[in-house]
N, C-alpha and C positions, 0 to 999 in steps of 0.2 A: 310214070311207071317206076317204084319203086327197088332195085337192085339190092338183094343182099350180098355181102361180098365184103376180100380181107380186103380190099383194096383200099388204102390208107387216103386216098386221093377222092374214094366216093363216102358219100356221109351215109352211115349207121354206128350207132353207140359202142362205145368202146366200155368194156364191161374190165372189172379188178381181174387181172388174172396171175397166179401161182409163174414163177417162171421156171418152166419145165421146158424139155426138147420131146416134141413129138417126131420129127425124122431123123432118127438115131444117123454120124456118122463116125465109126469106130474103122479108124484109122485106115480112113476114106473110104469105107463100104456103105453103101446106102440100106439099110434096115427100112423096107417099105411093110412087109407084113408083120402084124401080131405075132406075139406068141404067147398069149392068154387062153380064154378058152372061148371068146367068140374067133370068126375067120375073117378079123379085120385085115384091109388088104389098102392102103390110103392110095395104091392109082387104079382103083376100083371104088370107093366108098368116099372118098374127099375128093371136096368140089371146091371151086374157088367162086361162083355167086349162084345166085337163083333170082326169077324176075318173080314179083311180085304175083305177077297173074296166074302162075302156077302153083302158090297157094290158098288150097281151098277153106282150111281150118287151122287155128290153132291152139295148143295145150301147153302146160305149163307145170315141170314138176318140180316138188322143193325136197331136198335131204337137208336135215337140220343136226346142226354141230357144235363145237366149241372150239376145243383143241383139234378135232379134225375138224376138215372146211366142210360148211356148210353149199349147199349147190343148189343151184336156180336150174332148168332145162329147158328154154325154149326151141320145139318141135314144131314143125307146120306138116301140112298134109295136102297132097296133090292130087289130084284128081282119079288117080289109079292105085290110094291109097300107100303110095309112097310116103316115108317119114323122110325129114330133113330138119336136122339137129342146128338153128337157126344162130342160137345164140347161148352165153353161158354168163354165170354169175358162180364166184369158187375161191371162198375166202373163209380161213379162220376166225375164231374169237368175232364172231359179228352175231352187232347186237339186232332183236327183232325188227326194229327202225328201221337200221340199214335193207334189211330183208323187205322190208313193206316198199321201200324207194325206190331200190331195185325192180320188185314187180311191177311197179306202177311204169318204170323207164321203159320196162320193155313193152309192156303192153302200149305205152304209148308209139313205140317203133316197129312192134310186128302186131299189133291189135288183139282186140279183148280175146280171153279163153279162159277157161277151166282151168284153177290153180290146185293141184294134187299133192297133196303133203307129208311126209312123212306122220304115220299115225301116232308116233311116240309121244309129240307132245301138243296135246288137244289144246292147250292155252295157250300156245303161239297160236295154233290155226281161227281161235275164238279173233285173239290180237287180231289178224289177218281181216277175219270178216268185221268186223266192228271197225276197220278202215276203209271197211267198201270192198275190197275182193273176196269175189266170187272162189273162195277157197274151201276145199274137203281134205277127208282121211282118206288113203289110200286104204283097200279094203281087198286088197290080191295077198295072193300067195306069192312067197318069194321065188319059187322053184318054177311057178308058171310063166311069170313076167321075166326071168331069165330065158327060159325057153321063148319066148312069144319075139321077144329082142333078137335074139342069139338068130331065129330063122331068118330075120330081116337080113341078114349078110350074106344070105344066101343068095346067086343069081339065079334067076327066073330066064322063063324061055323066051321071053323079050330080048334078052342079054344086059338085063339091069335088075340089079340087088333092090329090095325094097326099103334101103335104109340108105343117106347120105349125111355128108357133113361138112359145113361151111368148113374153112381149114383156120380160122381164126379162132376155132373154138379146141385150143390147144388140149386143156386140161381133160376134159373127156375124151379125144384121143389117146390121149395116157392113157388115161385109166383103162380104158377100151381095149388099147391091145396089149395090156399084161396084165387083166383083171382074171382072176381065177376064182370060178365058183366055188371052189372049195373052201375058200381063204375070207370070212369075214374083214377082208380091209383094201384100202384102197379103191373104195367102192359107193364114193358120195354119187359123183355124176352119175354113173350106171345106174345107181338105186334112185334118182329123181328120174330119169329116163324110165322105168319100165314101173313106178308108179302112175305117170302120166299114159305110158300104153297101154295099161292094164284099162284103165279106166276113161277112156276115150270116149265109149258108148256106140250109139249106132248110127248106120247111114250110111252113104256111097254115092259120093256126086259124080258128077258125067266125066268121064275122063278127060284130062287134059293134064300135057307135059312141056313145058316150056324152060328148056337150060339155058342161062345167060352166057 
């Protein structure tokens, strides 16, 4: 049974990351919640593993960049169509290559899914399928896949939010809790995330929730 998790000591691929602090401490205050415009809350929303068997699906979305980093989003889906933000990829100045190596790492660590792409530029995505991944254009509106996101923070009468996040996946924490829709920036990871929700499709497996 496969464990995802930061834990340094269990194996899952360790992906390029940006070095940023996502749990702000300003002059020893602990900053747990957002102040963007989703109601990210990280001792509600960050998890530290998930067992394999509670994921039922997975997707895959890409924001493409140069001088801002380009971002990979691996998401899985649990039984009760929960999202869990599994893994990241969030690097500048990276060439298509690297991007094709990266998808290929991670699918070989969280398995095959739907690669969703930033629709801006069709000849990476051409690139993409001519090396075998099952890659498209993202085909949403931006204002919906904010909204479709943005409700996943919300907790349900369960007493759990339909969205989570390994806590190793630093950089989209950032972005998460000081992303403002208003603000065209700062906004790779977030926009690979709600091209890959937008576009998920359909279906509802049996419930099943299983926390490591």
């Amino acid at each position: 049974m496969r464990i995802y998790s930061d834990d340094p000591n269990l194996p899952y691929k360790t992906t390029k990351l940006k070095a940023v602090y996502t749990r702000s401490e300003i002059d020893g205050l602990f900053v747990p919640v957002g102040t963007g415009s989703f109601d990210f809350d990280s001792t509600i929303h960050e998890i530290d593993q998930v067992t394999e068997d509670s994921i039922r699906s997975i997707i895959y979305g890409v924001d493409f960049g140069w001088t801002n980093p380009s971002a990979i989003i691996a998401i899985g889906f649990d039984g009760d169509n929960r999202a869990i933000i599994l893994d990241e990829f969030y690097q500048n100045r990276c060439q298509t290559e690297t991007l094709i190596e990266e998808l290929r790492l991670m699918q070989e660590e969280h398995g095959e899914g739907r690669i969703i792409c930033d629709r801006s530029e069709p000849q990476t995505i051409d690139m993409f399928r001519r090396a075998g991944l099952n890659a498209g254009a993202d085909a949403s509106k931006r204002e919906e896949g904010i909204h479709e996101l943005g409700g996943r923070f919300m907790v349900q009468a369960d007493g759990k939010p339909r969205l989570f996040v390994l806590s190793k996946c630093v950089n989209w924490i950032s972005e998460v809790m000081t992303y403002n829709a208003d603000v065209k920036e700062n906004d790779h990871a977030v926009d690979a995330t709600r091209y890959a929700m937008m576009n998920r499709g359909q279906g509802t497996p049996e419930p099943s929730w299983v926390m490591g």
